[in-house]
LUMDOMI-484443 format. One record per residue (C-alpha): residue in three letters; x, z, y; residue number from 1. Coordinates in steps of 0.1 Angstrom, whole numbers, plus 5000, padded with zeros to 4 digits. Layout:
<pts>
aa  x  z  y  i
ALA  X  Z  Y  NUM
...
</pts>
This chain:
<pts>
aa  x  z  y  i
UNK  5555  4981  4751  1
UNK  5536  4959  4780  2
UNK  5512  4971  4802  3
UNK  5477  4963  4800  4
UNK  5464  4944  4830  5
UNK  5426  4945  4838  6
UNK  5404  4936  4864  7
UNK  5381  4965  4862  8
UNK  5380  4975  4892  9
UNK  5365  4947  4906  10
UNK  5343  4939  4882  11
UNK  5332  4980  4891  12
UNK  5334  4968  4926  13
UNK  5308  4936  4925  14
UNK  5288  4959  4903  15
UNK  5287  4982  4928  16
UNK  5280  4957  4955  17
UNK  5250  4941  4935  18
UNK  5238  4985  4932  19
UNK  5242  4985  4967  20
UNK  5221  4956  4980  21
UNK  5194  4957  4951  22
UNK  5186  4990  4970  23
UNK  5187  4979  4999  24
UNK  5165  4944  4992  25
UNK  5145  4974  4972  26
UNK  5138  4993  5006  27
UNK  5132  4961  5031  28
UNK  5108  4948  5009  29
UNK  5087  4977  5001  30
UNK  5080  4986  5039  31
UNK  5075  4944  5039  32
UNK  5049  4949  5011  33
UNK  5034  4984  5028  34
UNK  5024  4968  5059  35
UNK  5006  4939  5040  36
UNK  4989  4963  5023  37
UNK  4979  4981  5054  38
UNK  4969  4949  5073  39
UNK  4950  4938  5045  40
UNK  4928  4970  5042  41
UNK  4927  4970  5078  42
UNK  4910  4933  5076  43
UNK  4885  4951  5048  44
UNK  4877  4975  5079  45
UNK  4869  4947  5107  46
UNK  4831  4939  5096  47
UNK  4811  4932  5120  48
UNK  4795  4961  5139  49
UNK  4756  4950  5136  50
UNK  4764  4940  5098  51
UNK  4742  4956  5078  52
UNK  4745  4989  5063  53
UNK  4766  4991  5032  54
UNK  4781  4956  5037  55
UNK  4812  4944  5030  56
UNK  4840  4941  5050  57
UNK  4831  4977  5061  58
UNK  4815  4970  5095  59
UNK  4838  4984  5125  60
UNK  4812  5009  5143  61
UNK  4838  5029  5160  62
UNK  4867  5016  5147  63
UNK  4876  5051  5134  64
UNK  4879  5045  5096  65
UNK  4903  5014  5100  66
UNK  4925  5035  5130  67
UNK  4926  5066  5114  68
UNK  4953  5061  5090  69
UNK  4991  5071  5089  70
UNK  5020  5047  5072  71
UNK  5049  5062  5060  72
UNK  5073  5051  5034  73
UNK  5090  5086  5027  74
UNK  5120  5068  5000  75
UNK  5131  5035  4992  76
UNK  5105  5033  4966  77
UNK  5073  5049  4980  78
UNK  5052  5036  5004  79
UNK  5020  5057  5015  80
UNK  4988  5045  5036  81
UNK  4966  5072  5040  82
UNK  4935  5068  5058  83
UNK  4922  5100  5074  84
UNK  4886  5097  5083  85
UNK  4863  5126  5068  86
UNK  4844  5097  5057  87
UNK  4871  5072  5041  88
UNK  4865  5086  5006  89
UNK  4828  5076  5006  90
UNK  4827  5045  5017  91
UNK  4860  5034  4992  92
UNK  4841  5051  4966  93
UNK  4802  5049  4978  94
UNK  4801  5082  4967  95
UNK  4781  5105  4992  96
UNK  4764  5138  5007  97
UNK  4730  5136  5018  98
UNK  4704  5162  5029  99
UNK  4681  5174  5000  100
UNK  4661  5197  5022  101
UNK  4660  5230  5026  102
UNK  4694  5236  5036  103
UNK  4705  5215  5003  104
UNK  4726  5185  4997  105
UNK  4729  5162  4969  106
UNK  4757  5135  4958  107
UNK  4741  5103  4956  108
UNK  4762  5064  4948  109
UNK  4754  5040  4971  110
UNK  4774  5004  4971  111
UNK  4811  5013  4968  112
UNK  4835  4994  4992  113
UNK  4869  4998  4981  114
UNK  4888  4985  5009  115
UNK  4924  5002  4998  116
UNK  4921  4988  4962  117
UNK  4912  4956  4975  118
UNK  4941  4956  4999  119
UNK  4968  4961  4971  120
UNK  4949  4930  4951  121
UNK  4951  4906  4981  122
UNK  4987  4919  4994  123
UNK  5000  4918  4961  124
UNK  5029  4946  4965  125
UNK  5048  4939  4936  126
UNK  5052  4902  4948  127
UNK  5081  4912  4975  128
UNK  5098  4934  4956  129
UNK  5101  4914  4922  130
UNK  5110  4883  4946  131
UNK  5137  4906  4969  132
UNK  5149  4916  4933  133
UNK  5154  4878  4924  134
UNK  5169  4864  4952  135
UNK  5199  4897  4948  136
UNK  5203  4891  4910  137
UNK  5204  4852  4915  138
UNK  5235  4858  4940  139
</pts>
């Protein structure tokens, strides 16, 4: 009887290889798409400071909204922008507390400026990875 000769374990080891960079291309490019994200939102925060209220780009008072904010990708496929003002919710949203009276407030919806869902539309996240996945599949 003749042995069986295979090459197996390369192809296990260029499947491997192709595992191993995909993650990697993975990774680079979703910190690559994060920070567009984040500069993009950032740009939604840079209005002019004697705009008028409720305009859009958010107008830069004191800067505190757009400055305010952690980045953090905490795995290869998770990237987080967070921004921390007590305020950040209402303007995205234009969903606020005012003063009723009396001690009272009320919820009331003024213009909504959603400057982090208009961030991912302009950045286009999914863009670097789906390209960082091509370029590793096409070699």
């Amino acid at each position: 009887m003749t042995g069986i000769s295979t090459n197996a374990d390369d192809v296990a080891a260029r499947i491997q290889g192709k595992a191993d960079r995909l993650s990697a291309a993975v990774a680079t490019s979703m910190r690559s798409a994060l920070l567009a994200v984040e500069a993009e939102a950032v740009k939604n925060l840079s209005g002019s400071g004697s705009a008028a209220a409720y305009s859009y780009p958010v107008p830069a008072r004191t800067g505190n909204l757009k400055n305010d904010r952690v980045v953090s990708q905490p795995s290869a496929y998770l990237g987080i922008i967070a921004f921390l003002a007590d305020y950040a919710w209402a303007v995205h949203s234009g969903i606020v507390t005012e003063f009723a009276g009396r001690g009272k407030t009320r919820k009331v919806q003024r213009p909504a400026r959603p400057f982090a869902d208009d961030a991912v539309k302009a950045a286009q996240p999914s863009n670097y990875i789906f390209d960082a996945v091509e370029r590793v599949m096409a070699t």
